[in-house]
MINUKE-683469 format. One line per 8 residues: number of its first residue (from 1); their letters; for each residue x, y, z of C-alpha. Coordinates in steps of 0.25 Angstrom, whole numbers, plus 5000, padded with zeros to 4 digits. Layout:
N
NUM> a> X:Y:Z ~ ...
end
This chain:
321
1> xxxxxxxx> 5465:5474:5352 ~ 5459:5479:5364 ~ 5447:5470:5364 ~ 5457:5459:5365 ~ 5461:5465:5378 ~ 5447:5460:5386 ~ 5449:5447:5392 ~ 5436:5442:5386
9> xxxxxxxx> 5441:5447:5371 ~ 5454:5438:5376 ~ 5445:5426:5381 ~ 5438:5424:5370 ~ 5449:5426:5361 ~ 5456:5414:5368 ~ 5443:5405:5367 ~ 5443:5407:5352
17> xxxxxxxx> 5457:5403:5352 ~ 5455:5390:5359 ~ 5442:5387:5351 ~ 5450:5390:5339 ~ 5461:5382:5344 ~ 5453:5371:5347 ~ 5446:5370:5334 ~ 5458:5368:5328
25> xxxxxxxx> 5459:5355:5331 ~ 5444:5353:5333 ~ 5436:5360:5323 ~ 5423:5355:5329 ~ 5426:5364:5341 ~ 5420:5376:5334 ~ 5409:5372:5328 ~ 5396:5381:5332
33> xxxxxxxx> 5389:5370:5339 ~ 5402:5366:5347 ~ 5407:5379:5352 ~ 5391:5381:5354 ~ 5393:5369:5363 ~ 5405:5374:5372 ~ 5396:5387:5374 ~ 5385:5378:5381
41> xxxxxxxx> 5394:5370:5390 ~ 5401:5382:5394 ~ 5387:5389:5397 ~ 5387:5386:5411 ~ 5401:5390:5414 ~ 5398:5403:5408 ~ 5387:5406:5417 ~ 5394:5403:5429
49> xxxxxxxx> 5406:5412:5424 ~ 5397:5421:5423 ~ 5389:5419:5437 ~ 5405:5417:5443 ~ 5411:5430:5436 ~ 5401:5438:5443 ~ 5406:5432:5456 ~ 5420:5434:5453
57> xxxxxxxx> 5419:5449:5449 ~ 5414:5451:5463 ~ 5428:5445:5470 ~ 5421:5433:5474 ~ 5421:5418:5467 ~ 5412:5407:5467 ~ 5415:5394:5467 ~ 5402:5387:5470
65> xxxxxxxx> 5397:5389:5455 ~ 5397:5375:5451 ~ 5392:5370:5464 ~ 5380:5380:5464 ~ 5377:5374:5450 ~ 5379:5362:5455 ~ 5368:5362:5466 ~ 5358:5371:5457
73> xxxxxxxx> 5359:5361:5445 ~ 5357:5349:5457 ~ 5345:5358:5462 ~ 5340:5360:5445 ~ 5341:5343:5444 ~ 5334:5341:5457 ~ 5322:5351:5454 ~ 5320:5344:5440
81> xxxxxxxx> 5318:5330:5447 ~ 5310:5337:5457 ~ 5301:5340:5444 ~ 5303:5356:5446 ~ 5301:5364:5433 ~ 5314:5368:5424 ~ 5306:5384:5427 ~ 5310:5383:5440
89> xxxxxxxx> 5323:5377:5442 ~ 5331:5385:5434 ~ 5326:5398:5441 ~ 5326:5389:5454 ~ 5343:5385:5452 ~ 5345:5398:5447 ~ 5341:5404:5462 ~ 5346:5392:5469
97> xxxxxxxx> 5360:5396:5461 ~ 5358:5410:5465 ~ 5354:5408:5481 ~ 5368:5399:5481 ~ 5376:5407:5475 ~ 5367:5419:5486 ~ 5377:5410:5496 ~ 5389:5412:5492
105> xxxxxxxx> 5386:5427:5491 ~ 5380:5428:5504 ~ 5393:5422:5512 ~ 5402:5429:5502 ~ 5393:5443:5506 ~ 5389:5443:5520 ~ 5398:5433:5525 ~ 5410:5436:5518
113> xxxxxxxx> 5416:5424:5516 ~ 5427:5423:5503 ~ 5419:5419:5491 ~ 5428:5407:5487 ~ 5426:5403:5500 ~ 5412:5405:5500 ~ 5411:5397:5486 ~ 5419:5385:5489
121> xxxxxxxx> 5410:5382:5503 ~ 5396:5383:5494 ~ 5402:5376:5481 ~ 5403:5363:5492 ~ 5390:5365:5500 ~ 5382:5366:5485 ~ 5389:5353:5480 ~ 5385:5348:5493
129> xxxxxxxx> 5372:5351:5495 ~ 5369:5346:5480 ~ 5374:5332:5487 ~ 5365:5334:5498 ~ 5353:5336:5490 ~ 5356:5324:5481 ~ 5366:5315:5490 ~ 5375:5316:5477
137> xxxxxxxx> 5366:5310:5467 ~ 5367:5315:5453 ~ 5353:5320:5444 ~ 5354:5314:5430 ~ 5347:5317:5416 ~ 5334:5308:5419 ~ 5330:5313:5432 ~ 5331:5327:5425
145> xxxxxxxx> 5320:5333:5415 ~ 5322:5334:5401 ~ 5316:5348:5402 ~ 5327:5351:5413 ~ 5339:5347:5405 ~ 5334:5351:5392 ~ 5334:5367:5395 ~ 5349:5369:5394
153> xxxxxxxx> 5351:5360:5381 ~ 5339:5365:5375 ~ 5345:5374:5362 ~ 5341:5388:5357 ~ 5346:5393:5345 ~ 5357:5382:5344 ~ 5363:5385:5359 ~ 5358:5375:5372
161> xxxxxxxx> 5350:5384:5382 ~ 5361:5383:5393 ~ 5370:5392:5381 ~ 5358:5402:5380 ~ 5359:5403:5397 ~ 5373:5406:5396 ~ 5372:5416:5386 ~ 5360:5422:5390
169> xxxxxxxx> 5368:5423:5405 ~ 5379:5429:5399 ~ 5374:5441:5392 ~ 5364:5443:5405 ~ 5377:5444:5413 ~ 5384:5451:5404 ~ 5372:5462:5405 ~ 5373:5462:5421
177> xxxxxxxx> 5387:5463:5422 ~ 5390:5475:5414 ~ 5375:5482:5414 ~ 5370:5481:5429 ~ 5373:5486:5442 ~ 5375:5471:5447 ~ 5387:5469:5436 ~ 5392:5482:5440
185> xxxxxxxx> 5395:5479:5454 ~ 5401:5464:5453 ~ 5411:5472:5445 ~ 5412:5483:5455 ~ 5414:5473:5467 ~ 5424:5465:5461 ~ 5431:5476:5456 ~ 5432:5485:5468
193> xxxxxxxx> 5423:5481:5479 ~ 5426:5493:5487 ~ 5421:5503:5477 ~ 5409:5494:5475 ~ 5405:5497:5490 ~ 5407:5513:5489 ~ 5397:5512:5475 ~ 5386:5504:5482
201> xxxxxxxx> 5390:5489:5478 ~ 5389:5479:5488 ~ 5398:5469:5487 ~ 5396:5458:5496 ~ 5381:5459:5489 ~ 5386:5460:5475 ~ 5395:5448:5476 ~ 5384:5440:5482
209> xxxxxxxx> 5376:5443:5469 ~ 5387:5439:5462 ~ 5388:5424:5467 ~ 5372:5424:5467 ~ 5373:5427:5452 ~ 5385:5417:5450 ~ 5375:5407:5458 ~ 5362:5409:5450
217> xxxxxxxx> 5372:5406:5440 ~ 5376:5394:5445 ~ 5361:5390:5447 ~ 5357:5391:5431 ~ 5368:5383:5428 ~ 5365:5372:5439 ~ 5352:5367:5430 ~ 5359:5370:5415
225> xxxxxxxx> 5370:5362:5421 ~ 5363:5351:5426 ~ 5353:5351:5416 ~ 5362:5351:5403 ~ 5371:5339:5409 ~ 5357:5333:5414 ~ 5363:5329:5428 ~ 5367:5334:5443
233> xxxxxxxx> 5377:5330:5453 ~ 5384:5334:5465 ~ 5397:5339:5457 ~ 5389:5344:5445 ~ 5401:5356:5439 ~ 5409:5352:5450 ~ 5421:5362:5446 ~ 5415:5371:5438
241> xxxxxxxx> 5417:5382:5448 ~ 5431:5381:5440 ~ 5428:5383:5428 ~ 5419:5394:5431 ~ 5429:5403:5440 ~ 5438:5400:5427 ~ 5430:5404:5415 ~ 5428:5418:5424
249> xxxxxxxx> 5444:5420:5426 ~ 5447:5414:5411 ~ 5435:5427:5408 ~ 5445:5437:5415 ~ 5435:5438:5428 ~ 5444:5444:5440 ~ 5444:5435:5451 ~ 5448:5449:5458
257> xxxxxxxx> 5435:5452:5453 ~ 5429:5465:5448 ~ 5433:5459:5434 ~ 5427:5451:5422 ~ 5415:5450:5414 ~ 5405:5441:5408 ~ 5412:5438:5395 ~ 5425:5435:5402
265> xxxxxxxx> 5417:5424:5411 ~ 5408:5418:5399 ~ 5424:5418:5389 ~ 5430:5412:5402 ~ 5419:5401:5402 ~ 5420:5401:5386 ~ 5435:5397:5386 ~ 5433:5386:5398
273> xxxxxxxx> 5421:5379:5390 ~ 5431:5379:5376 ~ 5442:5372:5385 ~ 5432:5362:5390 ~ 5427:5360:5379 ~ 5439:5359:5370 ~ 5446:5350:5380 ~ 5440:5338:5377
281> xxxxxxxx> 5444:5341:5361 ~ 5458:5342:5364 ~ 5460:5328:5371 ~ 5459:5336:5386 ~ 5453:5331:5397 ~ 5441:5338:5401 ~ 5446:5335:5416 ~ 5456:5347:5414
289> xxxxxxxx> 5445:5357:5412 ~ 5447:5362:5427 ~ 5463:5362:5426 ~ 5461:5370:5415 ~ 5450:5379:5420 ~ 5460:5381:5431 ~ 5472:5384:5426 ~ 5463:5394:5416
297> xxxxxxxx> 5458:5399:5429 ~ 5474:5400:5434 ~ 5479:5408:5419 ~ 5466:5419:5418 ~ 5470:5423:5432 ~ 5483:5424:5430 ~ 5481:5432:5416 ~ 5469:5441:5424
305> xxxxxxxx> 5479:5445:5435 ~ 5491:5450:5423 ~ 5481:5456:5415 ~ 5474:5463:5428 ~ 5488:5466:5433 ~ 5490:5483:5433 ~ 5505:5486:5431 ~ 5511:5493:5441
313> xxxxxxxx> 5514:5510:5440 ~ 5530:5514:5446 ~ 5524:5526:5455 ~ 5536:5529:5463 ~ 5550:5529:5458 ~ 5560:5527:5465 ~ 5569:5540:5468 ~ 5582:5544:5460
321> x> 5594:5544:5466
end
């Protein structure tokens, strides 16, 4: 059938399979309120797949994610205890996210340094300055409001607020991606970046949009992280960059660029949240979750690249004797 042939139709067809594999032996697994569960701790990775899918369609990666969560949820916890309004930190985290992730634009763009390099510099000077501004003390549960860490457990219509964010985020960027002008050129500079130029895009501008998107991001996620597990820290989602980079490639996203789409990132993020979750019903170690994000990480390339491969046309032959 040809609507087996998208990657996302093949995704979610492998996801049923492990859910159904896994129920097998635990029934409990697929019960409304359990796989309603795995949706809501897979929320925040799905968002920043998103944010992170934007980058990567541009050529450029972003591995600062889980730090500028890291700091925006630190900055979230710290405003709390300073007494300032939920109203105002969200929006507050959101631009702090946004401004960070300005950075790694800005030096990608006008300096033009490499993006991975770029990336890995700021992922170490936001966890640092998170240590500077609390000298590694962590922010626990009592010196947090109860309005602060009720807003993301709060429940609507049987689903957590943070699940609502996620989906809510997903059809937003689903609409941006394939409706507006903005979505249209991250393909376009991904895809062919000198074309782009001869059409008007600029690419240095629209990458640095890109990572200001992926940071804003990063930013909303920083306060539903730190409020639904009620503490902050220094190495708060220490790693999670991994899993984020991996639930786009599982989704079919090009690290080439030019390639992928919302689904693919939110079904990649899907199948890493089932294995996470599951891996504690089967007897794994939870501790494996990054070897298995990376070798996941490792196989969708290596499948990309064969199904991307173009065979080769003879086009000379060689002359008869």
């Amino acid at each position: 059938m040809s609507i087996l042939k998208s990657r996302e139709a093949q995704l979610a067809l492998a996801i049923a399979i492990l859910t159904a594999g896994i129920a097998l032996r635990f029934p409990a697994f697929v019960t409304p309120a359990n796989l309603a569960g795995v949706f809501n701790d897979t929320s925040p990775l799905m968002i920043l797949a998103i944010g992170q899918m934007i980058v990567i369609l541009t050529k450029c990666i972003d591995l600062s994610v889980a730090a500028n969560l890291a700091l925006c949820g630190m900055v979230a916890a710290l405003m709390n205890g300073a007494g300032v309004p939920l109203a105002l930190i969200v929006p507050a985290v959101v631009a702090l996210g946004a401004a960070l992730g300005a950075v790694n634009g800005l030096l990608v763009w006008k300096v033009g340094i490499p993006s991975i390099v770029v990336t890995l510099g700021t992922m170490t000077i936001y966890r640092g300055t998170i240590f500077l501004m609390t000298a590694g003390k962590w922010v626990n549960a009592h010196q947090m409001t109860a309005e602060f860490k009720a807003l993301p457990r709060a429940s609507l219509l049987g689903l957590p607020v943070m699940s609502w964010v996620a989906i809510a985020l997903i059809l937003l960027f689903a609409l941006v991606m394939t409706r507006t002008a903005l979505g249209r050129a991250f393909f376009a500079v991904g895809g062919n970046p000198h074309a782009a130029v001869y059409t008007g895009i600029d690419v240095g501008r629209t990458q640095c949009a890109a990572f200001v998107l992926s940071g804003a991001l990063a930013g909303l996620v920083g306060y539903l992280w730190v409020a639904r597990y009620a503490v902050a820290y220094v190495d708060i989602a220490g790693g999670f960059e991994l899993d984020v980079v991996a639930a786009c490639v599982i989704g079919g996203i090009s690290i080439a660029g030019g390639v992928g789409s919302v689904g693919g990132a939110v079904l990649g993020a899907i199948f890493l949240g089932v294995i996470k979750n599951a891996l504690p019903v089967i007897g794994i170690s939870p501790f494996w979750q990054m070897a298995i994000s990376g070798i996941a990480i490792l196989l969708a390339v290596a499948f990309n690249a064969s199904q991307s491969r173009v065979k080769g046309r003879i086009i000379l032959k060689p002359a008869e004797a």
